[in-house]
C-alpha positions as CSV (number, residue, x, y, z in Angstrom):
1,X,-13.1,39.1,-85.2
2,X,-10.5,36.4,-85.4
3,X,-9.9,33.5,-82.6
4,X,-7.8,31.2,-82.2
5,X,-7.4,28.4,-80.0
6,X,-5.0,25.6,-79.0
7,X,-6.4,22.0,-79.3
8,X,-6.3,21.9,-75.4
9,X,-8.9,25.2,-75.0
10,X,-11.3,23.1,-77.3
11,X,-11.4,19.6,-75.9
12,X,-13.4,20.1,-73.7
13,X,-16.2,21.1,-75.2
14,X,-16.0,18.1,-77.9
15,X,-19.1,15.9,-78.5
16,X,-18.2,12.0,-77.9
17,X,-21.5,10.8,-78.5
18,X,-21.1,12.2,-82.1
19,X,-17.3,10.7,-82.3
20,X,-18.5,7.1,-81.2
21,X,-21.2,8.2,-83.7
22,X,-19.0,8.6,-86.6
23,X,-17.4,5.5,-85.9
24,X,-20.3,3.3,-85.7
25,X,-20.4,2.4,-82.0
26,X,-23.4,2.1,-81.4
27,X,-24.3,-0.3,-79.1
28,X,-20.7,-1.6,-79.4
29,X,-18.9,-2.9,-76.1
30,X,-17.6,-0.4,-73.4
31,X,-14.5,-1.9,-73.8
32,X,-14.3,-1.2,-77.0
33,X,-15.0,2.7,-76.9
34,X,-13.1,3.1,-74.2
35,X,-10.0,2.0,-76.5
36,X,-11.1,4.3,-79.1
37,X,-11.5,6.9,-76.9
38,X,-7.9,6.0,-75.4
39,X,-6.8,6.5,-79.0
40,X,-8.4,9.4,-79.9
41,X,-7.4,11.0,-76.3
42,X,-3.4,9.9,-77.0
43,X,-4.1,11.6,-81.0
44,X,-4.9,14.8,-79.6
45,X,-2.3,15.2,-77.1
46,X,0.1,15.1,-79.8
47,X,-2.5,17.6,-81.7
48,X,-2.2,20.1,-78.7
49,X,1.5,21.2,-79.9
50,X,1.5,21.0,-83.6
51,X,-2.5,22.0,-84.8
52,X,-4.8,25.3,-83.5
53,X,-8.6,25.6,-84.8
54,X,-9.9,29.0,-85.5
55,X,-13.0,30.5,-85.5
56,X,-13.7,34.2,-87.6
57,X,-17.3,35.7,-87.0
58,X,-18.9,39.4,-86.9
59,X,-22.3,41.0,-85.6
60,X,-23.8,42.5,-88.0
61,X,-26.7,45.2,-87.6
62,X,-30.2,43.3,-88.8
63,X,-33.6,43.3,-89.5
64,X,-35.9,41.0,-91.8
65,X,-38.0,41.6,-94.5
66,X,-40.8,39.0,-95.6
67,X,-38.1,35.9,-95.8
68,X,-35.3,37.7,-96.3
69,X,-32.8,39.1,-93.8
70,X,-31.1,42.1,-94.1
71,X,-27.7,41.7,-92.7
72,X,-25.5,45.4,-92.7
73,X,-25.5,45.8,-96.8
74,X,-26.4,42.4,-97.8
75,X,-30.4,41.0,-98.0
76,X,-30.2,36.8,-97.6
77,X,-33.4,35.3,-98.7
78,X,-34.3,31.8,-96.7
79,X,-36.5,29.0,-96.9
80,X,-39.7,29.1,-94.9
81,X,-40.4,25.2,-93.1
82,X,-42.7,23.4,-95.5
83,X,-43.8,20.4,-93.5
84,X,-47.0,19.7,-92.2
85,X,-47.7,21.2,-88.6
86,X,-50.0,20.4,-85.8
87,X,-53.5,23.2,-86.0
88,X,-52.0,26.3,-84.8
89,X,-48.3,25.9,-85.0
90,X,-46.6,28.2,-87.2
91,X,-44.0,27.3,-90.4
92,X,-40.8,29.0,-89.4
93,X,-38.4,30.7,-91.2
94,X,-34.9,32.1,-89.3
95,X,-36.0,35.7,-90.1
96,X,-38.8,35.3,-87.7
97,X,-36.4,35.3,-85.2
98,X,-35.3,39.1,-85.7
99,X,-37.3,42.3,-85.8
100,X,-39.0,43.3,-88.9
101,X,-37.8,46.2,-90.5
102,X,-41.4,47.9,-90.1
103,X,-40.7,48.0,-86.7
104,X,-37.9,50.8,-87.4
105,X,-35.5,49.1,-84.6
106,X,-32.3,47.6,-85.9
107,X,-31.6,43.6,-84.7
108,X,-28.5,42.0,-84.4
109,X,-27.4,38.6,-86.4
110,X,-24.0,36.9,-86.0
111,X,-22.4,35.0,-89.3
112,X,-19.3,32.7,-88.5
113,X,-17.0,30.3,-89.7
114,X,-14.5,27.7,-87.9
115,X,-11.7,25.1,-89.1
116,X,-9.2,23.3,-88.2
117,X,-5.6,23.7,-89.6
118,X,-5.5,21.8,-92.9
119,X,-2.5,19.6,-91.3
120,X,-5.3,17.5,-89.4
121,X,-6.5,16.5,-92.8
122,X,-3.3,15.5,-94.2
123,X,-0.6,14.4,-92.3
124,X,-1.4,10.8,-92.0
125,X,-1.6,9.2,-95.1
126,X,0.6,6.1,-94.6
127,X,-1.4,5.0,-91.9
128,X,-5.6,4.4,-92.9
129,X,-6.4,4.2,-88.6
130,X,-4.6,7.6,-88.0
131,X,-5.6,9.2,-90.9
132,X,-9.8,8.1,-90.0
133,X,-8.9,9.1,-86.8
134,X,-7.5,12.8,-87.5
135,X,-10.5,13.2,-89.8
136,X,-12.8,12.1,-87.4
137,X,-11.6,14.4,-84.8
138,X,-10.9,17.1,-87.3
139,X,-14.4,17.3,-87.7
140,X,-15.3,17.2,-84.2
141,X,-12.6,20.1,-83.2
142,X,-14.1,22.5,-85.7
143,X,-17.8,21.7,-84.2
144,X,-16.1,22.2,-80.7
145,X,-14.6,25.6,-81.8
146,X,-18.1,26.7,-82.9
147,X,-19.2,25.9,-79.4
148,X,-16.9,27.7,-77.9
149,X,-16.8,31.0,-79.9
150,X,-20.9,31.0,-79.5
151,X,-19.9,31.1,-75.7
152,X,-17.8,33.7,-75.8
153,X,-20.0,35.5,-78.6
154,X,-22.8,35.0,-76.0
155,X,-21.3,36.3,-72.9
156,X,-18.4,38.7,-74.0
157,X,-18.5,40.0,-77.9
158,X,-22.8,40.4,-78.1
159,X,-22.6,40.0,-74.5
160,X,-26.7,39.2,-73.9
161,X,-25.8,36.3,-71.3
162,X,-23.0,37.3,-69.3
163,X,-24.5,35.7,-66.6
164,X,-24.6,32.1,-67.9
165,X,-22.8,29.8,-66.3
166,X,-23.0,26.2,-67.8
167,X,-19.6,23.6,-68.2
168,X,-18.4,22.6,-71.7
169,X,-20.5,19.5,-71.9
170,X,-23.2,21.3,-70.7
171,X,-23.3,23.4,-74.0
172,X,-23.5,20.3,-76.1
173,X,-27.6,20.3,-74.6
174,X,-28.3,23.5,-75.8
175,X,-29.5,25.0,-72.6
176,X,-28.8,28.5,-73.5
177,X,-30.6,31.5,-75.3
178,X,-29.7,31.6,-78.6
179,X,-29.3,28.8,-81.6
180,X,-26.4,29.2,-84.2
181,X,-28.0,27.1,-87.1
182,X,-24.8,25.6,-89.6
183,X,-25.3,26.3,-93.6
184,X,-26.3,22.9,-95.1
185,X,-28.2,21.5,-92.0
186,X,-31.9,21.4,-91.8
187,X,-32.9,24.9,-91.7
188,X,-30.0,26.7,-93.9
189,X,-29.1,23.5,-96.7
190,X,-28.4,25.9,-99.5
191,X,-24.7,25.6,-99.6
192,X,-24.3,28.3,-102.1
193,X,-25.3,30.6,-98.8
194,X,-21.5,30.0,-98.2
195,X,-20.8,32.3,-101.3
196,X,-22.8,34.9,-99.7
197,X,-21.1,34.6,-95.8
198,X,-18.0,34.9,-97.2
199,X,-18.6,38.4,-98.6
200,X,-19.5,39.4,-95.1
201,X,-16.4,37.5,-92.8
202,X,-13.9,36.1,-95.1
203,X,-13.6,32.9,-94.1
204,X,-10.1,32.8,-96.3
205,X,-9.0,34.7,-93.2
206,X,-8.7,31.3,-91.1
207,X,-7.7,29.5,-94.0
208,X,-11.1,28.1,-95.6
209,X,-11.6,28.2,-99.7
210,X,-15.0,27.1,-100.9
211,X,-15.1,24.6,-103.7
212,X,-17.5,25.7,-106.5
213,X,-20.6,23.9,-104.6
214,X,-19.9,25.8,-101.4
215,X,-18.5,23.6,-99.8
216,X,-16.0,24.2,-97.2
217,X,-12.0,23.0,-97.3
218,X,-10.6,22.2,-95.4
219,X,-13.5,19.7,-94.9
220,X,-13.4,20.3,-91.2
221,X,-15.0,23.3,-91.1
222,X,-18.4,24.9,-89.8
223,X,-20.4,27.9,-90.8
224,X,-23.7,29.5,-89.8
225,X,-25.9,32.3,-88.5
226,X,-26.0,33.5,-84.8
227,X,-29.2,34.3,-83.4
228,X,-30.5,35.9,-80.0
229,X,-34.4,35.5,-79.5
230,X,-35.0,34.2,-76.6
231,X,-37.9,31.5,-78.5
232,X,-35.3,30.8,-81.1
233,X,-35.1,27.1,-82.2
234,X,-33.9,24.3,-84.7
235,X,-36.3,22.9,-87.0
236,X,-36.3,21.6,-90.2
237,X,-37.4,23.0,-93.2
238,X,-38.8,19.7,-94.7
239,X,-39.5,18.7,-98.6
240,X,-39.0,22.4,-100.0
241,X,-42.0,22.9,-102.9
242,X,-41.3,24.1,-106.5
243,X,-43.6,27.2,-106.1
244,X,-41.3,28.3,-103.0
245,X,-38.1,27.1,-104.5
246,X,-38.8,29.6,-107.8
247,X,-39.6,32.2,-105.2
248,X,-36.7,31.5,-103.5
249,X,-34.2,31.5,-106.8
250,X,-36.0,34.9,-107.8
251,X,-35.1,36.7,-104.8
252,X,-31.0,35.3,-104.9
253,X,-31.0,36.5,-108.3
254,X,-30.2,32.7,-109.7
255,X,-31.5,30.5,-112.1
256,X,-33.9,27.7,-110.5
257,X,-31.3,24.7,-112.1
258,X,-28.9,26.2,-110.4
259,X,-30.1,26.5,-107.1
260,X,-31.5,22.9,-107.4
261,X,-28.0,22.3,-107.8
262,X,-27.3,23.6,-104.4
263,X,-30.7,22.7,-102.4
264,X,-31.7,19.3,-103.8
């Protein structure tokens, strides 16, 4: 499935607190964010009639199996969370958050990809504020896009909460059910995943090439996984051992340099 979106149907669900962020403005004056903000507000008006952002994602049937998930044809290993854990609490993996394949009942996953058009990125090289400034909200327009397709994926496409009801800022708390964990954050950082999601939702379909580290071009782009379980959750894999990183490699199929390459 392929969306697109004007600038317009994305702004609201943009994340300032990342944009000040980005800019270092922490702890600055008000005065002075609210002229950034004026700034950026006045960029994307002019964005609204010459860039869209996209978003391309599928549902795939799923189950895991030990580490590994089994999405449609493809098995994706992942990392299991290393870090030390208070007596009790468990080391999580994504898979945990989909039925095991004993069980003999098919799960769902999502995979996705968004982006901006590569314009944002590039059409304001004779001036260094404009340019910062189209990168900057480049970045936060694809993050927005995610947002807002995991909405509509939520409500409409998977359609398990088509009762929520939350505004665009809202989202940016994460009050619903569901996480939609990015490749090369915490719990997915093996960028070479990217290799793999691409088999399953061609992300050259909205205009994204990966470079030969996996990572994403234009720059302003965001991929991921799209999970249901109602206990789903964020966390962070932590310092990722040797013994599991040589597990890991043997069930990609790839050398251990080379995924070191990717994970480290």
């Amino acid at each position: 499935m392929i969306l697109k979106y004007k600038v317009n149907d994305i702004r609201p669900y943009i994340s300032w607190l990342y944009f000040y962020h980005t800019w270092g403005m922490s702890g600055k004056p008000a005065d002075e964010k609210e002229k950034l903000r004026k700034d950026a507000e006045e960029m994307l008006d002019m964005m609204e009639t010459r860039y869209s952002t996209h978003a391309v994602f599928e549902l795939f049937d799923a189950n895991s199996d030990g580490d590994d998930l089994l999405l449609g044809d493809m098995r994706l290993p992942l990392l299991r969370q290393q870090k030390q854990k208070s007596a009790g609490a468990p080391n999580l993996c994504l898979a945990d958050f989909v039925r095991p394949l004993s069980s003999g009942i098919k799960d769902k996953v999502g995979a996705f990809a968004t982006t901006v058009d590569a314009g944002i990125e590039h059409d304001f090289k004779n001036d260094d504020y404009k340019q910062m400034m189209a990168k900057v909200l480049g970045e936060r327009l694809a993050e927005a896009t995610a947002e807002r397709m995991h909405e509509e994926v939520r409500k409409h496409y998977w359609g398990y909460a088509p009762n929520e009801q939350f505004e665009p800022q809202e989202l940016l708390n994460e009050p619903y059910q569901g996480i939609r964990p990015a490749i090369g954050y915490p719990s997915l950082p093996d960028t070479s995943v990217n290799f793999l999601l691409n088999e399953l939702i061609d992300m050259g379909a909205i205009g994204i090439h990966l470079t030969p580290t996996g990572m994403m071009q234009p720059h302003a782009s965001v991929s991921g996984l799209m999970f249901a379980h109602p206990q789903s959750k964020y966390f962070d894999l932590g310092k990722i051992g040797e013994d599991q990183l040589a597990d890991y490699a043997k069930r990609r199929g790839v050398p251990l340099n080379m995924i070191k390459r990717f994970v480290q």
